[in-house]
N, C-alpha and C positions, 0 to 999 in steps of 0.2 A: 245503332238501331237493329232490333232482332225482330225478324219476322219469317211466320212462313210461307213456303211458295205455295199459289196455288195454282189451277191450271184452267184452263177455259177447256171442255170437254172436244171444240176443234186441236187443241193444243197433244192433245189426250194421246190421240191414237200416233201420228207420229213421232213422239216422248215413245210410246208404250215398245214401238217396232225399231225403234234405237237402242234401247236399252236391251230388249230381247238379243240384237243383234250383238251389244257389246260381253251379253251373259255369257254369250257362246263362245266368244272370241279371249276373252282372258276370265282369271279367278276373280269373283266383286270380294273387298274386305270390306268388314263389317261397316268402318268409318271411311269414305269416300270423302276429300275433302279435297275441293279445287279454291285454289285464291285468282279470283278474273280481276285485271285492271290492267295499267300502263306502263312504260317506263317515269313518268312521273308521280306518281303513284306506289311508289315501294313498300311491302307487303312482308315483316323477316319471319322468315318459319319454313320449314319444305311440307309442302300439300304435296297431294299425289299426282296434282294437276296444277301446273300454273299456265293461265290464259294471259294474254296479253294481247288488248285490243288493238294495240299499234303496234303490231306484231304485222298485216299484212302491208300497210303502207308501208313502213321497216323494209319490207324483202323488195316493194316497189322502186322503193328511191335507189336501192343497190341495182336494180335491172337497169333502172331508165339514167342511174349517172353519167353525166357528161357525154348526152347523145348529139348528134349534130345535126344540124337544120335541117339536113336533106329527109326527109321522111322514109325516101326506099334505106339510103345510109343506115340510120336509124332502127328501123323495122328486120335490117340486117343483123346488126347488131347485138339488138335485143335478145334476138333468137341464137346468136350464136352463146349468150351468157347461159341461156337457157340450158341449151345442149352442155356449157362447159361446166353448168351446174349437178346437172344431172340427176340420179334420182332422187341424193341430196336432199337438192334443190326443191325438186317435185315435192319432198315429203313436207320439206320445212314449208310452204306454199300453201298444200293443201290443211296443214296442221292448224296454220295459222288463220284459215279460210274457216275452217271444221272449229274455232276455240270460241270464235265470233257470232257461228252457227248457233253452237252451244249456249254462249251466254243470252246470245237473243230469245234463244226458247224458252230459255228457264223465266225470263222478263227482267233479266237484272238493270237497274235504272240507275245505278250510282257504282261509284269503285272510289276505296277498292272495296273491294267484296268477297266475302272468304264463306263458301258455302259447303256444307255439310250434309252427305248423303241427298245431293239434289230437294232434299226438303227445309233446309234452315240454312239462313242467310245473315250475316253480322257486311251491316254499311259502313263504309267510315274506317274502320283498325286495321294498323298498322302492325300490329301483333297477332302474329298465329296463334300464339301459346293463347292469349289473353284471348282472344275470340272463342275458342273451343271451350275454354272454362267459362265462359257467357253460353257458350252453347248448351254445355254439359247442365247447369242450372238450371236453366229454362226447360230442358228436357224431364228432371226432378223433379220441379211443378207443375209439368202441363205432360201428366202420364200418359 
């Protein structure tokens, strides 16, 4: 299923002060293409972005494995993974937090999901290649 995004005008101006922000911060290529989904969900092609919604529970269960009943214990521990993580850590965290972000705003409702320049979205395929050429199409008819 190909359709495009739209946006609720409260959606607008937050969208509008993020992307401002990300103009400044690196070069945009022309084709921006993110694929958001799962690890059950596999997506073959390299986007410029791949989102993975269970990307933050993922870095969860590595914090909180095999903690122990005690709570203070626990609460010890967690934090010291944190620290032995590091900034690493921090980035992979916050990445994972900011992918989630992302997909929510755009209103993505199904994966996997392979979207293009934040305006065109293919639900469903498994194929990069073969999504972009559904994209490219639809682009050619609806000038």
């Amino acid at each position: 299923m190909l359709r495009s995004l739209s946006r609720t005008p409260a959606m607008c101006l937050p969208l509008a002060i993020a992307l401002t922000a990300a103009l400044f911060a690196c070069t945009a290529t022309a084709a921006d293409v993110w694929i958001i989904t799962d690890r059950q969900h596999p997506v073959q092609g390299a986007p410029d972005r791949l989102i993975e919604l269970d990307a933050p529970a993922r870095i969860e269960a590595e914090l909180s494995a095999d903690l122990p009943n005690d709570s203070r214990q626990a609460a010890e521990l967690v934090q010291h993974r944190l620290k032995q993580g590091g900034p690493l850590l921090q980035q992979r965290l916050a990445g994972a937090y900011q992918g989630v972000a992302d997909a929510w705003s755009l209103g993505i409702t199904t994966i996997p999901a392979i979207v293009v320049d934040q305006r065109y979205v293919i639900y469903g395929e498994s194929s990069l290649d073969q999504a972009l050429t559904r994209i490219e199409q639809y682009r050619k008819e609806q000038p």
